[in-house]
LUMBA-941193 format. One line per field, with one value per residue: x, y, z of N, C-alpha, C in turn. Coordinates in pm, whole numbers, m for minus. Example, Ala and Ser with C-alpha at 12.3 -4.5 7.8 and 13.67 -1.06 7.14 Angstrom:
REM residues 2
n.x <- c(1319 1285)
n.y <- c(m569 m225)
n.z <- c(780 708)
ca.x <- c(1230 1367)
ca.y <- c(m450 m106)
ca.z <- c(780 714)
c.x <- c(1320 1290)
c.y <- c(m330 3)
c.z <- c(780 787)
//
This chain:
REM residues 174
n.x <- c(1012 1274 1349 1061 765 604 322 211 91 198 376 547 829 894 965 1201 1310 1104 1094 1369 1316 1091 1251 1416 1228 1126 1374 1407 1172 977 773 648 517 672 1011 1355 1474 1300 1095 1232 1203 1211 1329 1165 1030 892 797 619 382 315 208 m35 m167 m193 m363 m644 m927 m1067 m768 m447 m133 31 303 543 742 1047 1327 1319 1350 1183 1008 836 512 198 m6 m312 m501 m750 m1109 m1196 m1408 m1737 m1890 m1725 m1570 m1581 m1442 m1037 m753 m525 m144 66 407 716 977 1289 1463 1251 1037 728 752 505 494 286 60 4 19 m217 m421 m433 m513 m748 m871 m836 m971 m1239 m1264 m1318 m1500 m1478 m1590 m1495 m1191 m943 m721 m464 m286 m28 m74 98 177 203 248 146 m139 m178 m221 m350 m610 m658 m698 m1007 m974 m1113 m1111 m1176 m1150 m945 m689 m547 m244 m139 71 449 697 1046 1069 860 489 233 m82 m296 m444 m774 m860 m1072 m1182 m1502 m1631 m1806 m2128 m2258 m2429 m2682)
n.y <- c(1906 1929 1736 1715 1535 1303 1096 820 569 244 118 m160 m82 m2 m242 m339 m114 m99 m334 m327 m169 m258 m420 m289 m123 m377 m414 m200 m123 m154 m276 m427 m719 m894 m1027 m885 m1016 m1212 m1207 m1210 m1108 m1077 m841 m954 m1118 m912 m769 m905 m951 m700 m617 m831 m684 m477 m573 m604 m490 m343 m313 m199 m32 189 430 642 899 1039 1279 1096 828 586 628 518 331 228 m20 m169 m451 m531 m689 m1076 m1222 m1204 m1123 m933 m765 m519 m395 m328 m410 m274 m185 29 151 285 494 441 706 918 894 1052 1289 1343 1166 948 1078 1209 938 870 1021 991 736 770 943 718 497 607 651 359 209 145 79 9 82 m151 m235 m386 m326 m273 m235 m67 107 405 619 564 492 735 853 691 739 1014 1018 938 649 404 210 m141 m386 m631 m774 m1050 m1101 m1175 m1124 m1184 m1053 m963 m1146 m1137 m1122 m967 m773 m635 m396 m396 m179 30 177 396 435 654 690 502 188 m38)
n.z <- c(m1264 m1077 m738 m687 m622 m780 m859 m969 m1197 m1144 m1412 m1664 m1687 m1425 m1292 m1239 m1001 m821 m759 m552 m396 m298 m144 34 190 279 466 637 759 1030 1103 834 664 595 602 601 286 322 82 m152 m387 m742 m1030 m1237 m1136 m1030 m1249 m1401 m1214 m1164 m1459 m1422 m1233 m1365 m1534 m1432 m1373 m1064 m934 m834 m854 m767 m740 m622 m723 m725 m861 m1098 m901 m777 m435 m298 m277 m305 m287 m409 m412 m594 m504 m550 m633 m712 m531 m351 m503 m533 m298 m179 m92 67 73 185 109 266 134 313 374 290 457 616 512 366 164 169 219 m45 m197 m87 m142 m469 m455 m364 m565 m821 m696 m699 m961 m1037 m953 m688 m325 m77 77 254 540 710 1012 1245 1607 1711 1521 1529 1365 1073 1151 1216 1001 810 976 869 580 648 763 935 1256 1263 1388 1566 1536 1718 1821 1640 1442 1424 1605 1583 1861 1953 2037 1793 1799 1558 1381 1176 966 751 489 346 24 m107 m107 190 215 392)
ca.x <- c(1075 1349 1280 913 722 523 247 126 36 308 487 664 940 934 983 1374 1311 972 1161 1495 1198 1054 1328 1452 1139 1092 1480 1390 1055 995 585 627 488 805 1153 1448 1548 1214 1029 1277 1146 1306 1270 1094 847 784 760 458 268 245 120 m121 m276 m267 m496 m725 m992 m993 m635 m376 m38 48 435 589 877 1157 1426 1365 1380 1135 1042 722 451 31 m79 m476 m527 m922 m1163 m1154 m1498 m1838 m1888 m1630 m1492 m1644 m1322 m967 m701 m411 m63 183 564 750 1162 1324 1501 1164 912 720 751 414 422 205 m43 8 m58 m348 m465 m423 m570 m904 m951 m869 m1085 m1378 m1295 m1247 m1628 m1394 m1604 m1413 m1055 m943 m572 m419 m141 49 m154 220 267 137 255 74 m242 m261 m215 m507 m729 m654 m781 m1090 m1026 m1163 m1086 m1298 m1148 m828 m673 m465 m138 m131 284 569 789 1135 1045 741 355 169 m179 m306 m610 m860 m926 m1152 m1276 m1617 m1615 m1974 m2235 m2285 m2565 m2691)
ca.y <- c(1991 1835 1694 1704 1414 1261 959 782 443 163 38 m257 11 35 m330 m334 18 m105 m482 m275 m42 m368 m510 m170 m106 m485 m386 m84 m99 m215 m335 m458 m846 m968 m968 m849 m1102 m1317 m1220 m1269 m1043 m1015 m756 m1048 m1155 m751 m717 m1007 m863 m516 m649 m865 m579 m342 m617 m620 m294 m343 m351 m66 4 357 488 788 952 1176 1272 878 715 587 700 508 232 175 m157 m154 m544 m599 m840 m1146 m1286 m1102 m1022 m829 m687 m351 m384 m349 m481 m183 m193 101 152 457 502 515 840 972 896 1180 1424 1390 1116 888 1155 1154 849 831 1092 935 640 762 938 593 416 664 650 231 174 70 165 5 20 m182 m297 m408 m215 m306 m117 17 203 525 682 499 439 895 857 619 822 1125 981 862 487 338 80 m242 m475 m635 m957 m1076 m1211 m1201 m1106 m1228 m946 m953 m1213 m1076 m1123 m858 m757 m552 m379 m388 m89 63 345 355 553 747 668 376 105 m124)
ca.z <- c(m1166 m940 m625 m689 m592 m873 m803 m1102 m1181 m1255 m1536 m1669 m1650 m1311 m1214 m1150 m927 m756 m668 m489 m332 m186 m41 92 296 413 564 687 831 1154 1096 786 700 491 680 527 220 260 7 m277 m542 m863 m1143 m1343 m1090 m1048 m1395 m1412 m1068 m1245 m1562 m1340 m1142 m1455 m1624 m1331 m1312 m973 m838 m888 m810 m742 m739 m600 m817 m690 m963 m1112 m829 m659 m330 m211 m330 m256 m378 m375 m453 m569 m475 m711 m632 m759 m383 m328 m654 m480 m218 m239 m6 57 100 130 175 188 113 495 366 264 558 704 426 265 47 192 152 m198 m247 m57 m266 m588 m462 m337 m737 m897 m659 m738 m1137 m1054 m888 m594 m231 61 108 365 546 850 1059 1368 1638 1804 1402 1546 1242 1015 1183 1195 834 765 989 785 527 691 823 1081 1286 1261 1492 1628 1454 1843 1867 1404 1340 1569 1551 1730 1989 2043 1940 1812 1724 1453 1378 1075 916 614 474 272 m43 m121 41 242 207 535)
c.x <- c(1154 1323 1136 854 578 416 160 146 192 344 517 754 1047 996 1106 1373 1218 1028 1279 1382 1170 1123 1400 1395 1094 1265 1441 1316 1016 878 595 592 592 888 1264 1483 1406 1108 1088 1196 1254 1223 1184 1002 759 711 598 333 233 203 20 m212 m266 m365 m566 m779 m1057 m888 m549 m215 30 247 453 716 899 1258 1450 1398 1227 1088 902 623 305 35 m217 m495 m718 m915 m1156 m1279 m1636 m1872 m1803 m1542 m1511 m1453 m1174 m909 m557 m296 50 327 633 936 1195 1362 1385 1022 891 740 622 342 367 59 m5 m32 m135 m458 m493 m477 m721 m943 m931 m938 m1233 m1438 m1291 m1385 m1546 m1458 m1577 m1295 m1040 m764 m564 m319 m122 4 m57 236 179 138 158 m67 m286 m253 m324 m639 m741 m713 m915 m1128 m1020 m1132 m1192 m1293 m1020 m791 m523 m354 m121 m4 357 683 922 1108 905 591 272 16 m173 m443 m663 m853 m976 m1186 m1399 m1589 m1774 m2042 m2294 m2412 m2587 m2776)
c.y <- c(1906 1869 1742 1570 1408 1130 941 625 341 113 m71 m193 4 m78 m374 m223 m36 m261 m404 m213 m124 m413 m365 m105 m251 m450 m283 m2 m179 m320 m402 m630 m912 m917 m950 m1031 m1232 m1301 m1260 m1231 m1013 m945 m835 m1098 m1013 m737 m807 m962 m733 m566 m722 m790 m499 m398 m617 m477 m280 m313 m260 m96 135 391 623 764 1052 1162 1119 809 689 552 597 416 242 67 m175 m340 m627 m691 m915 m1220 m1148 m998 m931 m774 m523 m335 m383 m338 m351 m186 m108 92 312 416 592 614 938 952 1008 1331 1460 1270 996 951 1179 1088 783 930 1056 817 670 832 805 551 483 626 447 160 94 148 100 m42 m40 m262 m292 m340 m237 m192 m23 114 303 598 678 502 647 891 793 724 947 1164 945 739 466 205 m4 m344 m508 m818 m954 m1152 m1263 m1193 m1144 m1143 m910 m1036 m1181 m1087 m980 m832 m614 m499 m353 m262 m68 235 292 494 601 687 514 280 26 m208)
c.z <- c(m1067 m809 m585 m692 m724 m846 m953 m1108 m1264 m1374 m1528 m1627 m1529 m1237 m1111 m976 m807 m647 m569 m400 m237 m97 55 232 410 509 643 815 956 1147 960 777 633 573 590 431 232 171 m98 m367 m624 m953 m1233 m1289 m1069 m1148 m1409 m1306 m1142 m1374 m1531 m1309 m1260 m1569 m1552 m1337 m1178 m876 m911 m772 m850 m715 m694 m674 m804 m791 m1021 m1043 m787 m549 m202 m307 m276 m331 m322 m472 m437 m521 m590 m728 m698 m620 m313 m416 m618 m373 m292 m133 m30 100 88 216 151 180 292 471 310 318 647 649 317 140 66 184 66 m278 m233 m129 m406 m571 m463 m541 m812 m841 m687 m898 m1139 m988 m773 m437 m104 12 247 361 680 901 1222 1433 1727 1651 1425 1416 1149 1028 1180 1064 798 846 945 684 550 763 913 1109 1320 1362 1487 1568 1604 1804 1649 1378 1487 1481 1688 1872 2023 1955 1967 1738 1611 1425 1229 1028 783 608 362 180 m118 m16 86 265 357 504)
//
């Protein structure tokens, strides 16, 4: 159905689409941790990262898709040790012409059923504590903030903190 938002798990396919995506949102986004042009992704190091995380049961990368484009990214990067293979480290982006319409819930949606079907029970990610946006979007989902990493990104002249957050998925042990 056109302009229906689709969220499903990456591809080789996608790598050309998913690298332009990247560099799109590090321009775009104000909080992000890459600045425009320093990450230097190409379709061929995409292409190897998504065959990476889709050998990993663990670690996922999630896509949004508007008429073949797309529109938006999660990267849930497991733990790699025995002690934390339970965790997974989150990272989303959305398309600047498509923030605020939903599809960050989407693909927080689609994450929490793979992390259930993926024995995956804390997500956890950091977020610039000025990205109001962002930070009602994680608590929507459930996450809480854990604590405050001070003075972590120099953004525009300026230092900024960031805060922890997680969510726990079933029921929590102590």
């Amino acid at each position: 159905m056109k302009n229906e938002i689709h969220v499903r798990k990456a591809t080789d396919q996608d790598a050309v689409k998913l690298a332009k995506l990247l560099e799109e949102v590090d321009r775009t986004s104000e909080y992000m941790l890459w600045e425009t042009g320093e990450r230097k992704m190409t379709a061929e190091k995409q292409s190897r990262f998504i065959a990476e995380v889709n050998q990993s049961d663990n670690s996922t990368i999630l896509v949004a898709e508007q008429d073949e484009a797309l529109v938006g990214y999660l990267f849930a990067i497991g733990g790699r040790a025995k002690r934390n293979k339970h965790s997974a480290y989150l990272v989303i982006g959305i398309s600047q012409n498509h923030r605020g319409k939903g599809i960050g819930t989407k693909l927080f949606e689609a994450l929490e059923r793979w992390a259930e079907n993926h024995h995956i029970r804390r997500l956890e990610l950091t977020v610039v504590i000025e990205n109001d946006a962002a930070i009602r979007l994680y608590k929507k989902f459930g996450f809480e903030i854990e604590g405050t990493k001070r003075n972590s990104l120099y953004i525009k002249g300026k230092f900024m903190d960031e805060y922890y957050m997680s969510k726990w998925i079933g029921e929590e042990q102590k």
